[in-house]
Residue, then its C-alpha position, 0 to 999 in steps of 0.5 A: x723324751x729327754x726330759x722324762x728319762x731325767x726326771x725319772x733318773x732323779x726319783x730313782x736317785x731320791x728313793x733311798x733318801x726317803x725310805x729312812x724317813x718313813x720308817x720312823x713313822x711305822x705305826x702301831x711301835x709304842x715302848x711301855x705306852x699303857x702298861x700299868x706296873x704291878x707293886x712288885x714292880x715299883x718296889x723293885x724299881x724303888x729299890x734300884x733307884x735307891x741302890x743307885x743313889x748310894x753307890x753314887x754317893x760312893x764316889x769321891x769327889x775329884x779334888x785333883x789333877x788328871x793331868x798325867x804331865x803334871x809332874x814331867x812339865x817344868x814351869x810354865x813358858x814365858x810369854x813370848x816378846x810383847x808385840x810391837x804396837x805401831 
């Protein structure tokens, strides 16, 4: 009798690991799967992919520092003593 309320002890206690596991396989939930785009639709999307490329090509390139202590740091510590080698 013992060993029967331990095993049940441990299927209860694994229940709620396992019910996330089986949501990821509900059936039936596919995003966008046959849908066929009208010529509207893909001469939108054409013309947000190239609106996104130039505002991209907008940004400057990071040519300096982002360090904010660049300024505040004075020279770089010196090396401490050089170790002892035996």
């Amino acid at each position: 009798m013992r060993m029967f309320r331990v095993a049940v002890l441990a299927g209860l206690m694994t229940v709620p690991a396992v019910g996330p596991v089986f949501a990821q396989f509900t059936p039936g939930f596919r995003l966008n799967e046959g849908k066929q785009l009208t010529d509207d639709e893909i001469a939108r999307n054409k013309a947000n992919e190239e609106a996104a490329k130039a505002a991209r090509s907008k940004i400057p390139d990071a040519k300096t520092s982002s360090d904010p202590w660049a300024t505040v740091r004075s020279e770089p510590a010196a090396k401490s003593a050089k170790s002892k080698t035996k």
